[in-house]
N, C-alpha and C positions, 0 to 999 in steps of 0.2 A: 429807816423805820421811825415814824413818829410815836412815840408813845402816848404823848398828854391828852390828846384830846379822845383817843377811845381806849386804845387796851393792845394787846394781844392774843393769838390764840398757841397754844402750846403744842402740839403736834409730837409723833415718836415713830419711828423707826419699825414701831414691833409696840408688844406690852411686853413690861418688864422691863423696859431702858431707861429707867427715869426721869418720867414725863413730873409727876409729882414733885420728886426733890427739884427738881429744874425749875419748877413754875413757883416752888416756895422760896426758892432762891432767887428768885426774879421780884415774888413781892416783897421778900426781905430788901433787895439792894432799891426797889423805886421807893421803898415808906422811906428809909435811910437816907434818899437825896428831896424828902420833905412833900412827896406826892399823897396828895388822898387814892388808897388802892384798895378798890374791891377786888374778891378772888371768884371763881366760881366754877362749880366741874357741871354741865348740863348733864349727864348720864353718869352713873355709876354701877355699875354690875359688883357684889361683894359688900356687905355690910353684915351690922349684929344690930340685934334687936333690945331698943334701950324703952327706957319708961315715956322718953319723947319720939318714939317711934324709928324706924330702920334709921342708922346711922354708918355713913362711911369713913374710914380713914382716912383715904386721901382728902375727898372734902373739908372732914375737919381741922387736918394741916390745915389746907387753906385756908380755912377762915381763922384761923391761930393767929398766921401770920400777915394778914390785911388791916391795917387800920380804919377800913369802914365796916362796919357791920351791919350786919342783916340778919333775917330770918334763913334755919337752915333751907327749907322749902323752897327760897329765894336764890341761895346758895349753890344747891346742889335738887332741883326742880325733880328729877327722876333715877330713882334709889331703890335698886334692885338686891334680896336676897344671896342670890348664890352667884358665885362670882364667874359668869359665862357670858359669851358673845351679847351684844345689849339686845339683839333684837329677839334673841332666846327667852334671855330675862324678862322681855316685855312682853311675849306671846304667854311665857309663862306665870306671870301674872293678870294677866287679862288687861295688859296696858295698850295703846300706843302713843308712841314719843312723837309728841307734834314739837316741829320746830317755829311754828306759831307760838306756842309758850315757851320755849327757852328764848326765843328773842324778847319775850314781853320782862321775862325775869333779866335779861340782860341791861334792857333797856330801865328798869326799875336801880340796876346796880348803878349802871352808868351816871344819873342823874345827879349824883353826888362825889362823883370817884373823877378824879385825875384820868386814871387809867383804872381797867379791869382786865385782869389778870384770867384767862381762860386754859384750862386743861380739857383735852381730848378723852376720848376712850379709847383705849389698845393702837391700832394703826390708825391712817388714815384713810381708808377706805374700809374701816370696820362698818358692818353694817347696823343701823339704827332701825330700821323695820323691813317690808317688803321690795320697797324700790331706793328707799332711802340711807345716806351713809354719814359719819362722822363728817364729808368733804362739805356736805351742805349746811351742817350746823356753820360748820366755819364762815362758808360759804354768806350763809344769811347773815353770819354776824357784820359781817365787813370787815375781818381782822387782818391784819401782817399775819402772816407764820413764821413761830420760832420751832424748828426743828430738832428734837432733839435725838442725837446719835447714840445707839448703845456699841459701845466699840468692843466687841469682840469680834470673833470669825467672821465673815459673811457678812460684817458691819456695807460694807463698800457698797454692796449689790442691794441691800436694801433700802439703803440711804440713793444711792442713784435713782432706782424705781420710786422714790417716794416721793423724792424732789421733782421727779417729772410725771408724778400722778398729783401735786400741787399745781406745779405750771398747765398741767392738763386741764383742770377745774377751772379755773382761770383767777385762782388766788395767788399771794403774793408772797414768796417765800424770800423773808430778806434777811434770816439769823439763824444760823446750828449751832448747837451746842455737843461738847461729846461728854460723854460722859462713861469712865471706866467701871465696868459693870463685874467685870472679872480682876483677881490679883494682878494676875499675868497678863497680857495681851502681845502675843509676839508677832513682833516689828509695829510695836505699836504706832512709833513714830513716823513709821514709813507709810502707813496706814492713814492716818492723818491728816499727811503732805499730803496723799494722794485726794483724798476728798477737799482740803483747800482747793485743789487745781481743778476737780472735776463740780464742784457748787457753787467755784465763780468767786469763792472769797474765805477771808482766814475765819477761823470759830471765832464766836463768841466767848466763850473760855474754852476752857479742858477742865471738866472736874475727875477729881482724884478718887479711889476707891475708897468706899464708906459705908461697909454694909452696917457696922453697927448704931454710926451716929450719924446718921440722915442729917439729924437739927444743925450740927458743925460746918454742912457744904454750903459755903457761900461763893455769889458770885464775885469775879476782882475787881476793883477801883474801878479797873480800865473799863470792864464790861458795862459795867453801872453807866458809865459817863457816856458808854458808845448806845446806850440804851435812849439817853438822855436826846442827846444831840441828832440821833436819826440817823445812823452812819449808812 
């Protein structure tokens, strides 16, 4: 996986795997080894309504922790109220999600960034309007995908289907990350081994349970460095 000259796109198993902690611990470890990093989530379903108009959380992680800034508009291009499938939110706002403009906001980030740092919506094959889905944002970006795993139950079977509705698209899955979503996770280890052998290569890290302090997950030396180098 090169990083420097475009970016990443973030990818998940499901929603609720964290795709967000993963992709803020991805811009945290590239600012840290001296990279200009823009961040950007193209769709957002889920925000509050501030004096600057709808605003997401995860969004604004990411631009927290990106050392290039931008406009949030630029950031996070389409920002939906209530936190439902995007192509729901966008029907029910009277929108729809051209990925003619998230590439133009892509391409606005990239101009100045090392790398940009892309987060998905829920799965990958969530849908973004009538015919269209999360696979082709990626898609048009030209990104690697870094996949991230939410390892509980039924981790295995999602993550195999996901990884082979990436290779389907004809994108390029070349990093998972797992990530423990639950305290417990039994035979985690075994669970693990098993998707190293079945995705072709070992994670990118394991992160630990964290449901209170998100900000503390960082990625390891190692991962930074195998980020770096393009493993």
């Amino acid at each position: 996986m090169t990083v420097k000259p475009r970016g990443i796109f973030i990818a998940g198993t499901d929603t609720g795997v964290g795709k967000t902690l993963v992709a803020t611990a991805v811009v945290r470890a590239l600012v840290q080894q001296g990279l200009r990093v823009a961040a950007m989530k193209p769709v957002a379903a889920g925000a509050v309504s501030t004096a600057h108009g709808l605003r997401n959380t995860d969004a604004l992680s990411l631009a927290a922790a990106a050392n290039i800034k931008a406009p949030y508009e630029v950031i996070n291009p389409y920002c939906f109220p209530q936190p439902v499938s995007p192509h729901i939110a966008a029907c029910e706002a009277g929108m729809a999600i051209e990925i003619q403009l998230i590439k133009a906001r892509f391409d606005e980030l990239a101009r100045d960034a090392d790398a940009v740092v892309v987060e998905g919506a829920g799965g990958w094959l969530v849908p973004i309007g009538a015919k269209q889905t999360m696979a082709d944002v990626a898609m048009a970006l030209g990104l690697p995908v870094l996949l991230v795993v939410g390892l509980r139950l039924g981790c295995l079977n999602h993550s195999l289907l996901t990884a082979r509705a990436i290779e389907a698209s004809g994108a390029r899955l070349t990093e998972w990350v797992g990530n423990h979503i639950e305290f417990h996770f039994e035979r985690g280890a075994e669970n693990i081994a098993t998707l190293e052998a079945q995705l072709g290569r070992a994670p990118l890290d394991i992160l630990r349970f964290e449901p209170l302090n998100p900000d503390r997950v960082e990625l390891s030396a190692g991962a930074a460095a195998r980020l770096l180098r393009g493993d």
